[in-house]
N, C-alpha and C positions, 0 to 999 in steps of 0.2 A: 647371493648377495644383491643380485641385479633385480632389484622384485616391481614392484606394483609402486612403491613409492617416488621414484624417480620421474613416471611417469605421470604419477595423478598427483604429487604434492611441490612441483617443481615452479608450475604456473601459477599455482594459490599462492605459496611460497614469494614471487617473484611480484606480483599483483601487491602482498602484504609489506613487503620491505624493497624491494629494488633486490641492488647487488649487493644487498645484506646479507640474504639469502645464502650465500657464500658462507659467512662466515657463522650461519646456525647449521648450516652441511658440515662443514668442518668440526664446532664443537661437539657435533651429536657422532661424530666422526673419533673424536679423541673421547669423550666417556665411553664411545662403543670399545675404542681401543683400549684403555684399562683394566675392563671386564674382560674384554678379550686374550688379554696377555694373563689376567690367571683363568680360562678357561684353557690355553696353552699349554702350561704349565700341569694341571692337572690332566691335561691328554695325552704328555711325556709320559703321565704315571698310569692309567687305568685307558687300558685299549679295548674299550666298550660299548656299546651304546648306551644311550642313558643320559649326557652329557651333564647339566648341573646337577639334576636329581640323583647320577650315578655320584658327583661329587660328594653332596652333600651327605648320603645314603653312608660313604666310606669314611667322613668325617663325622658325622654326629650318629654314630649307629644306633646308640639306644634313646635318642630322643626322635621318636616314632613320630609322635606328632607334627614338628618342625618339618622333617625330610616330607610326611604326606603331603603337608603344605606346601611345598617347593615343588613336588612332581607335582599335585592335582593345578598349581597355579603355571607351572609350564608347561603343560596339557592343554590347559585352556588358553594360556599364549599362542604357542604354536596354531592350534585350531581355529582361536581369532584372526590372527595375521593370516592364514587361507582362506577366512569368509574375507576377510576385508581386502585380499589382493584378488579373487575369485568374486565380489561384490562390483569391487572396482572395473575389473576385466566386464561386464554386464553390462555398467555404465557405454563404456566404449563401443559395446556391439551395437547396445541402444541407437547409441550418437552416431555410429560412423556405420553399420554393417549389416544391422537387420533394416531391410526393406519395410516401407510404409504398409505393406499388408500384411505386416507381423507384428505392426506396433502396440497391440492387443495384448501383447504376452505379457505376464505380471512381471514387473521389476525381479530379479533373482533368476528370471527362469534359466538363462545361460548358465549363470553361474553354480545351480542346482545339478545343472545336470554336468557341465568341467567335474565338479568334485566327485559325481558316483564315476566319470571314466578315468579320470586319477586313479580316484579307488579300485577300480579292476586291474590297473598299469599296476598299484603298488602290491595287491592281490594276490599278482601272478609273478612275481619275483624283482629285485631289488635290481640285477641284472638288465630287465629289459626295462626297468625305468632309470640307471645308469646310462644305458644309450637313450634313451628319449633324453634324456637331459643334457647327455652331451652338445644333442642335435639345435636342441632351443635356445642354450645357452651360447655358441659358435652364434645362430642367428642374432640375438638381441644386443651382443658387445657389439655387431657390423653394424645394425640398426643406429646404435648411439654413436658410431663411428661416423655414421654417413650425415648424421642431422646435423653433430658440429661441423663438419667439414662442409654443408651447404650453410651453414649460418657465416661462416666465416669466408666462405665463396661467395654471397651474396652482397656483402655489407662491405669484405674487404679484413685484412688483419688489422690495418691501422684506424680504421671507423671498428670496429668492431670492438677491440679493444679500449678506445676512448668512451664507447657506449655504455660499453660494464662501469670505465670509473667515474663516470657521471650520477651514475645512478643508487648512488650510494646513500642509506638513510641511518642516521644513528637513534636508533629506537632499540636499547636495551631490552623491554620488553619483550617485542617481536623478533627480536633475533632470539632468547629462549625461549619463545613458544615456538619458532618452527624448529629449533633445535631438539625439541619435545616432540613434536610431530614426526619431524625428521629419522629418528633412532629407530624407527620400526625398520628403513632403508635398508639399515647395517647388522641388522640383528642375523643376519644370514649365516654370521660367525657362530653361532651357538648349535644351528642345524649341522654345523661341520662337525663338531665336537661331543654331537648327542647320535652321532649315525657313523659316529670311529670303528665300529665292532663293522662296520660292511667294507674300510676302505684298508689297503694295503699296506703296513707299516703303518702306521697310525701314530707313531708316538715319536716320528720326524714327521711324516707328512701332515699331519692335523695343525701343530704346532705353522707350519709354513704356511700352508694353506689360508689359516686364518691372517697369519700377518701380510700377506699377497693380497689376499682378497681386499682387507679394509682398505691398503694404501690403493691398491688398484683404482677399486669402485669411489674413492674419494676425489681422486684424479678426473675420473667421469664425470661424478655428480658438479662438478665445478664448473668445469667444461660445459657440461647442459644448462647451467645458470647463467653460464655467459652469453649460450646461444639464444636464453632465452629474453635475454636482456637487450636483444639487438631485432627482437620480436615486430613486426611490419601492421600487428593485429594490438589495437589502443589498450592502455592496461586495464580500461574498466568491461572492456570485453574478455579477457583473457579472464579476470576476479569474475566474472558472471561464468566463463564456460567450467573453472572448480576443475574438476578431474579430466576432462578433456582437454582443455586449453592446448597442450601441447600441438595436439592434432591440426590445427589451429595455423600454430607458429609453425610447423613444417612445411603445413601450404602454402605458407607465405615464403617461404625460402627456395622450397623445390617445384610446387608447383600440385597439382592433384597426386601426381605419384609422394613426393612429401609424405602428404598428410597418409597413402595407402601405407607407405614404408614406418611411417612410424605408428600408424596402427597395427600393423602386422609386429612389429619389435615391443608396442604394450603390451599385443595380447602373450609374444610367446613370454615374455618377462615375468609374467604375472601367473603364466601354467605352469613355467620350472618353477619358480620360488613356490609356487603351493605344491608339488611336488615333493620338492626338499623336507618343507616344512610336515608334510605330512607323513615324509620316513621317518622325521626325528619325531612327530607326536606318536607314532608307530612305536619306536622303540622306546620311549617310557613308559607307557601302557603295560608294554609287556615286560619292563620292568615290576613297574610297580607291581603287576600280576605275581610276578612270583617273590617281592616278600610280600604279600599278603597284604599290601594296599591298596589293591583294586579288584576286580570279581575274576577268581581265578583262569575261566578260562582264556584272557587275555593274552596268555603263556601258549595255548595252545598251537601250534604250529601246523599249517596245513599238511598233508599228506603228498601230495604231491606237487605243489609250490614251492613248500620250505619257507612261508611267509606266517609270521603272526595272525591269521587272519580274521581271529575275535576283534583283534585291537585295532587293525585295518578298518572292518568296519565300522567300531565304535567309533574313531576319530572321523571318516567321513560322514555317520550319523551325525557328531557335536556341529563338523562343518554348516552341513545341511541346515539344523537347527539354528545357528546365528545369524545365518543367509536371511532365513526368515524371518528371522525376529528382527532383526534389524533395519533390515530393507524392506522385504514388504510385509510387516503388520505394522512395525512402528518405523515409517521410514522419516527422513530429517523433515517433510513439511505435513500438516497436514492428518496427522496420526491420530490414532482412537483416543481418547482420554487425553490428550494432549502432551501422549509421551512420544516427541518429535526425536528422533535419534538419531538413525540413518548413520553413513559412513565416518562421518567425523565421531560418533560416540561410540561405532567399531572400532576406532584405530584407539580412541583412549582405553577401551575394555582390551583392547589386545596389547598395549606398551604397556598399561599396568601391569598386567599378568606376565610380562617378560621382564620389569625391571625391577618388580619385588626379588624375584629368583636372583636375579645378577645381582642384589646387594649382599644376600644370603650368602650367594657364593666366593663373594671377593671376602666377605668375613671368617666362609669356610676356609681358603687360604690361610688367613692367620693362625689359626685354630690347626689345622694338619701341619703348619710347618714344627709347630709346638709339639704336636705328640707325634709324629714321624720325622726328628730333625735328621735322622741319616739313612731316610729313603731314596733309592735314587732316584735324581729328577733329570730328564732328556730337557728342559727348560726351564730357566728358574725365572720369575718375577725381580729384576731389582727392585731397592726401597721397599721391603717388607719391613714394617706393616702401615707406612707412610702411603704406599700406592693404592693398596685394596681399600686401605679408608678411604682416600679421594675418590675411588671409584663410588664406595656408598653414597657418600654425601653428593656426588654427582647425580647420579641416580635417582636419593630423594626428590633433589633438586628440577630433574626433568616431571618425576610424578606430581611435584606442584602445581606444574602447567599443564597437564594435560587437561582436554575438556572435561566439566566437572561431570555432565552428565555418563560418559564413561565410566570416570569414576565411579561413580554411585554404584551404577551397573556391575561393575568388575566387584566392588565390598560387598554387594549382597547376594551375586552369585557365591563368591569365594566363603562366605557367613555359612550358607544351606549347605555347604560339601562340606566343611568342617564338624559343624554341626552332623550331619549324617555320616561323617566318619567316627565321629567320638560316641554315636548313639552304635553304628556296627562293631566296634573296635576291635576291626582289624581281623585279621586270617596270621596263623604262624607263616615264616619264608617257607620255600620250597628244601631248602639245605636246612633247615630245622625239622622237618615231617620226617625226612629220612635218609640215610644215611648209607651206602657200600660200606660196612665193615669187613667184611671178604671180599675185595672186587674177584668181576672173572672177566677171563678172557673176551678181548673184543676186536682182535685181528684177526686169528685162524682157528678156525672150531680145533676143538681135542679129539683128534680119532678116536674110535672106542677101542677100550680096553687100555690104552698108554697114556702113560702120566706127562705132565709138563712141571714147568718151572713152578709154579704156584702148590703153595704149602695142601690146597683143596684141589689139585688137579688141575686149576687154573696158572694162566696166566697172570700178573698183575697189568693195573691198568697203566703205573711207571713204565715196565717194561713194554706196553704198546707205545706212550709216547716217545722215548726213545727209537723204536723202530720207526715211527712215521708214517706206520700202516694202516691206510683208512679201514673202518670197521665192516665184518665181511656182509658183504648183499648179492652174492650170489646164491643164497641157503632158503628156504621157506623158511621161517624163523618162530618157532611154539615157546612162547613162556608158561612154564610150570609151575605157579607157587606152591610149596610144598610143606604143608606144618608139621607132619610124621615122618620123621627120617626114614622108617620103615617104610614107607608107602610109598617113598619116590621110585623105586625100579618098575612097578607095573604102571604109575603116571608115565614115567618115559617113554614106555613101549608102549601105552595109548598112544603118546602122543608122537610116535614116529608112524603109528599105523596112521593116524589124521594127515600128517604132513606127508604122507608117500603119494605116488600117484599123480604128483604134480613135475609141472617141469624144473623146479629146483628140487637140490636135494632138499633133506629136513635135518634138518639143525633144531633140539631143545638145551633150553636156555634154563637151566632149575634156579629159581631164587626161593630160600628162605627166608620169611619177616618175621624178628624177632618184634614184639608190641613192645613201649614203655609209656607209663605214663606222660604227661605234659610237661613234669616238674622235674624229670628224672635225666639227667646227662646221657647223652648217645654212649657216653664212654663207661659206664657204671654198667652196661647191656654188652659191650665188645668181645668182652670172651665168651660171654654164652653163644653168643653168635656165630664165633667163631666156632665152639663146638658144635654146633649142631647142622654147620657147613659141612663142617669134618667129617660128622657121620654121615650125612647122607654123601658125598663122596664116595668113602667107606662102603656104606649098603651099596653104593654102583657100579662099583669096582669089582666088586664078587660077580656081579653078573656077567653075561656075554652079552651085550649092548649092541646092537646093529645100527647102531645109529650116532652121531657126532651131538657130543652135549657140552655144557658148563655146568659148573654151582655156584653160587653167591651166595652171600650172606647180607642180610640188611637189617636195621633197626630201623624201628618206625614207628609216629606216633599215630597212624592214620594206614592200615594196613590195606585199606582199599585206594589210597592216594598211591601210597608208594608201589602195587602193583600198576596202574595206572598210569602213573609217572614213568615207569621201568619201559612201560611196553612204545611209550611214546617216545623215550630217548634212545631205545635202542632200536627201534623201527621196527616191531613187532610184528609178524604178520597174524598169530592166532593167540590168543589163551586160551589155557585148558587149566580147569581149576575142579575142583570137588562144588556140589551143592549145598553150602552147610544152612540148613534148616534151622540151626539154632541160632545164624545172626544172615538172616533173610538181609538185613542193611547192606553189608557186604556185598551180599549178591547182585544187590539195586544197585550201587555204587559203583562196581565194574562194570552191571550191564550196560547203562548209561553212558559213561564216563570213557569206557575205554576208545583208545584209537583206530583199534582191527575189531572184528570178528572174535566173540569167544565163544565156549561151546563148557559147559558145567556137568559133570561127571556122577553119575547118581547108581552106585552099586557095583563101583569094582574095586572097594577098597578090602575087600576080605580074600578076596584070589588075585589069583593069577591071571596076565591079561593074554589069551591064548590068540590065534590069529581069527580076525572077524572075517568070517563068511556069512554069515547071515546078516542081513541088514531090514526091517522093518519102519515104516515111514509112513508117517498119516497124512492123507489127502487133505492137507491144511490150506490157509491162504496167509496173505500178509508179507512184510519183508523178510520176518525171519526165517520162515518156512522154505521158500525160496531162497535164503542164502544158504541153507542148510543143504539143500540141492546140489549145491558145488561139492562138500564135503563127503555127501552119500555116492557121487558120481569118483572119486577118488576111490573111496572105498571099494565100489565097482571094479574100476580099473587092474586093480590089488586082486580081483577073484572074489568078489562075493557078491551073494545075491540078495537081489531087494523082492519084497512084496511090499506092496501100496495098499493102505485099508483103509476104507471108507464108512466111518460109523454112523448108524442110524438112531438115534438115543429117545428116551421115550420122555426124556427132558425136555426144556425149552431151546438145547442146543443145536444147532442146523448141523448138516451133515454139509462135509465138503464136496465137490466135484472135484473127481480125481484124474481128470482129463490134463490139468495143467503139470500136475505133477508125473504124470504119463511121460508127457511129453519132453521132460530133459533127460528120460532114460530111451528115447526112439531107437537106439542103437543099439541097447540091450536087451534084453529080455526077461519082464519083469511081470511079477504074477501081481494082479487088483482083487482085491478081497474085499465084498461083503459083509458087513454083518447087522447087528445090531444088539444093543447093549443100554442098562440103565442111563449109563455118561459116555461121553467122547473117551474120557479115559479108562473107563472100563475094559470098554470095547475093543485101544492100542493095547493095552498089557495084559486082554486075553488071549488077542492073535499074536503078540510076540512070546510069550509064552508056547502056545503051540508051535511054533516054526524055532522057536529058538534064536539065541543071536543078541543083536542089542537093537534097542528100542532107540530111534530118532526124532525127536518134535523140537518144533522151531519156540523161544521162547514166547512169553505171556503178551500177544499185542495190546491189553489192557491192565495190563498189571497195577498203575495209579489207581484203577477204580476197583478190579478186583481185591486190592492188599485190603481196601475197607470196607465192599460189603460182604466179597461171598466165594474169594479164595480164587486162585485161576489155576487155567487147565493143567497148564507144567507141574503146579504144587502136586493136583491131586493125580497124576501121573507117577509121580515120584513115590508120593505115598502108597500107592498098590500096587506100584513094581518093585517096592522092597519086599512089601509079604510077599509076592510069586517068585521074588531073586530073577528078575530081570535085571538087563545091566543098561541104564535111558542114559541118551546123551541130550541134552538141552541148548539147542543153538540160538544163540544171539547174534545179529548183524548189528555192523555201526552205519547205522544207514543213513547220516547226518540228517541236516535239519528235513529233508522229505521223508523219509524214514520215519521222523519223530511225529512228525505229522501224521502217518498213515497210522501210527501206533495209534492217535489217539481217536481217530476217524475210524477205526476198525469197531471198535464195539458198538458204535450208532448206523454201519453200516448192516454189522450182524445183526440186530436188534431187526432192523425196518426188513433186510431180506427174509425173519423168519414172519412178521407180522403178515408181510406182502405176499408169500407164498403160501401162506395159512388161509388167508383173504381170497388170495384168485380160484382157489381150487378145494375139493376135502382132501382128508388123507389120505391116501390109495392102498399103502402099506409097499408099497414100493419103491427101493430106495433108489434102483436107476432113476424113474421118472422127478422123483423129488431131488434128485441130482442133477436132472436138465435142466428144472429150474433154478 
């Protein structure tokens, strides 16, 4: 609550009206209070993130467009209010901190780089930017503690006090414009209420917190108007210092230390408040990501943060972006084309964007109290619908004043996102793509062979909430999706043979996806789903299973989402899935998409899955190949042996050097084979054939380019290890954004290594040497 505005709009403020200034603190103080009392209210009921747009979202559900508007316009709130408390902090480094042999740096630069180490803080867990913030916030209430208490040390209580009521100006006007300006001060309350899903009890404490914090920081903001009205620095200096001023008036009360102490309490002021602000533009990102009103992966969760961290960095991207647009290409003097902007047209592009939303939402109150009149509410708004209207009408009221060129700015950004939502329109939610209509167990694996509580062997997920049992992680964790009830007993046992050999046990997880179309109700699909839980159940139950599994059942309109989705909510460590040939989309879908490691199954759907001892693996290179490595060294461990083969093709395909893949079996002992052969994949599914066993390659590192001119090597692997009945396992790594990059750098790599070793030398016919190259 304590942000960037008390700091940089208290002097301007004070310069524009005297100790009027007071009483636009105040009004901007009680409209924030209005809105605030039904964001309260709504925080009794929905303990989420999300804060208006989650309101909104629960109040108007099928008016898609209105709610996009509300998150994409408090997206951009939020994200403005951090360039312009993160623009503002710049100012001050300018003014007070960076040394004259720095003063070369382009306006924003501070402020560019606060937001990407924000963005690593919020990155890396919600947790260690809690305590950053506790830390900043303790500093900045002392800070403002110590400036009144030297203002009123200096001047005296009774001078002090006669100074404020002197200085009193009756300009209606200018008491609603800083009262305009002012609102972005208090707007802190909504970061409380949009970042409820990370705090404790949420549906007392939200509600409290906001009513503390306004009356709190009102208390303050008065107090620093008074100090500053008692100001030793003339007011046409204080109007000329604008964002600094403050710095100003503490050295005139304290002395050099002053002016240090309250730069140090600007800047922490203005890093927690972008902080805040940026967990709550955090969590509606990843809201909107999952119903389908923003680009899905916003939803995605890191792996090992536990942070949103598409939407992380999307929102420090927008930051970034503002920073510069507004400060330096178009700052307030001076600017190209004579679009003079700068921080006064950031705060109006940032309060529009936060009090369109708060009018929205004071009318969403009336509107839910009407179709949920006996919800329970942990707080209720008196004077409904008396109060949420004065809140709009207040609200319009501040957007009249705001600067216009802001405005402009804020309609025609808000125009192009509209416009470009209604031109994409939109993604289904995430709870529409797919559905648990069989949940399973997600406390305690099912030993094999014995049944539980659940109608399919499973547990229900009722019954986990009830116990209170976090989901189990101590298991290596293989998702099996399974379209042939018949086929799941020899998937299992693949894939307990993949999961062995490591230091957790293995745990498979079978879901089936039932498809349905777009138009078709989850519940018109629910018992087929269920039966064909049932059977495969059934078919696992016959067997003697050495290994701890579940079954599920799901419906789904997007059968590569909802395995995807599966693996990332349940914390997946592997997939193991069939190669289906006839919908390659699929296959793309998961490889990409997924959050682990998966590995695609090509030839043990007509037998029986026996124990692998043989193991063959092609001298490949790339991420996959090497994350494949891990899996064949398992395998190992388990008792089987590998040979490494090294094709020499009379194609334009290079042969690998088989030294690197040598080298993560050093321990073993492993036979390297020669050969040579028309293709690379000739050459795998002729020596796996002779030795027997199953065939290993890492998946397609070209496969965008391959799917359109000329087929990649996995496809045509697969294809002539069905005529020999080889059994190829196809691996895929999730080898995030570098990963995806080497993918696509891989075939310009291959290309120029074979041009360059064609070039240096002739052919020799020798595949060692054409290997050392």
């Amino acid at each position: 609550m304590i942000a960037a505005g008390i700091f940089s709009l208290s002097g301007a403020a004070v310069a524009m009206i005297g100790s009027s200034a007071v009483i636009g603190f105040v009004i901007a103080a009680v409209v924030a209070g209005i809105t605030a009392a039904s964001y309260s209210e709504f925080a009794s009921i929905y303990s989420e993130n999300g804060g208006g747009y989650l309101f909104n979202s629960r109040t108007f559900e099928d008016r898609r467009l209105l709610t996009y508007g509300v998150g994409m316009s408090l997206f951009l709130g939020y994200t403005g209010t951090t360039a312009f408390y993160l623009a503002t902090m710049d100012e001050w480094f300018v003014r007070f901190i960076i040394p004259e042999s720095l003063q070369w740096l382009p306006h924003g630069t501070v402020a560019v780089v606060t937001a990407v180490l924000l963005g690593v803080l919020n990155g890396r867990g919600t947790e260690e930017s809690g305590i950053f913030q506790l830390f900043v916030t303790g500093a900045k209430v002392a800070v403002l503690l110590a400036f009144i208490a030297g203002a009123f040390a200096f001047r005296g209580p009774a001078t002090a006090t006669a100074n404020f009521a002197g200085q009193f100006q009756a300009d209606a006007v200018g008491i609603i414009t800083v009262a305009a300006l002012a609102f972005i001060t208090f707007f802190g309350f909504s970061a409380i209420a949009a970042s409820a899903g990370e705090i404790i009890e949420p549906r007392k404490t939200v509600p409290r917190a906001i009513a503390a914090s306004i009356v709190t920081v009102t208390v303050l903001y008065a107090l620093v108007i008074v100090a500053m009205t008692n100001s030793t620095v003339p007011p046409e200096i204080v109007a000329e210092e604008g964002e600094t001023a403050m710095g100003l008036v503490a050295e005139g009360f304290l002395g050099p230390a002053g002016r240090s102490l309250i730069v140090a309490g600007a800047v922490f002021s203005m890093v927690s408040a972008s902080n805040a602000s940026i967990l709550a533009a955090t969590g509606i990102g990843s809201l909107m990501g999952r119903r389908g009103q923003a680009p899905r992966p916003f939803t995605r969760i890191h792996p090992e943060y536990g942070t949103p961290i598409w939407s992380v960095t999307t929102v420090i991207a927008t930051i970034v972006a503002m920073i510069v647009f507004f400060i330096a290409l178009f700052p307030a003097e001076g600017a190209p084309l004579g679009l003079d902007l700068g921080l006064t047209a950031l705060t109006g592009f940032a309060t529009l964007n936060l009090l369109l939303p708060l009018s929205v939402v004071n009318g969403a109150l009336i509107v839910h109290r009407r179709k949920f009149p006996d919800m329970e509410r942990g707080f209720s708004v008196p004077g409904v619908p008396a109060v949420p209207i004065l809140g709009i009408l207040a609200n319009l009221a501040l957007i009249i004043n705001l600067p216009v060129d802001g405005i402009v700015t804020g309609v025609v950004l808000v125009t192009v996102l509209v416009v470009a939502y209604l031109a994409w329109g939109g993604a289904p939610e995430i709870e529409d793509l797919f559905r648990e209509a069989v949940p399973a167990e997600q406390a305690e694996p099912i030993p094999a062979g014995e049944a539980a509580s659940g109608v399919d062997g499973t547990q229900t997920h009722e019954d986990v909430s009830e116990t209170g049992e976090e989901p189990e992680t101590a298991h290596f964790r293989v998702l099996v999706p399974i379209a042939r009830p018949d086929r799941a007993p020899r998937y299992v046992r693949l894939a307990a043979a993949l999961a062995g050999g490591r230091e957790k046990e293995p745990f498979v997880q079978v879901v089936n996806v039932t498809e349905l179309p777009d138009q078709t109700p989850h519940e018109m699909v629910a018992e087929s789903a269920q039966r064909r839980a049932d059977r495969i159940a059934d078919h696992l139950a016959e067997e003697d299973l050495a290994v701890e599994y579940s079954v599920e059942g799901h419906t789904s309109r997007n059968v590569a989402f909802d395995i995807v989705q599966t693996a990332r909510n349940d914390e997946v460590d592997l997939i193991l899935m069939g190669y289906p040939e006839e919908r390659p989309e699929l296959t793309q879908a998961v490889e990409y998409k997924a959050p682990c490691d998966v590995v695609f199954a090509s030839g043990f759907g007509s037998t029986a899955i026996p124990p692998i001892k043989q193991v063959t693996v092609g001298a490949g290179g790339g991420p996959h190949h090497r994350g494949s490595l891990t899996m064949v060294r398992a395998l190992v461990a388990q008792g089987a042996d590998v040979q490494i083969v090294s094709v020499t093709s009379s194609s334009d395909e290079t042969a690998e050097d088989p030294t690197e893949t040598a080298a993560a079996f050093e321990e073993f002992e492993v036979d390297v084979t020669e050969i040579e052969a028309p293709t690379i994949a000739d050459g795998l599914v002729e020596a796996a054939t002779v030795e027997g066993g199953v065939l290993v390659i890492g998946a397609s590192r070209d496969r965008r380019l391959s799917q359109w001119v000329f087929g990649s090597t996995p496809d045509r692997v697969v294809e002539h290890a069905e005529a020999s009945n080889v059994p190829v396992l196809v691996y895929a790594t999730s080898g995030g954004i570098t990963g995806r990059i080497e993918d696509y750098l891989f075939p310009v790599y291959r290309y120029l290594r074979a041009r360059l070793s064609r070039g240096d030398t002739a052919p020799t016919g020798n595949p060692a040497s054409e290997q050392g190259r």
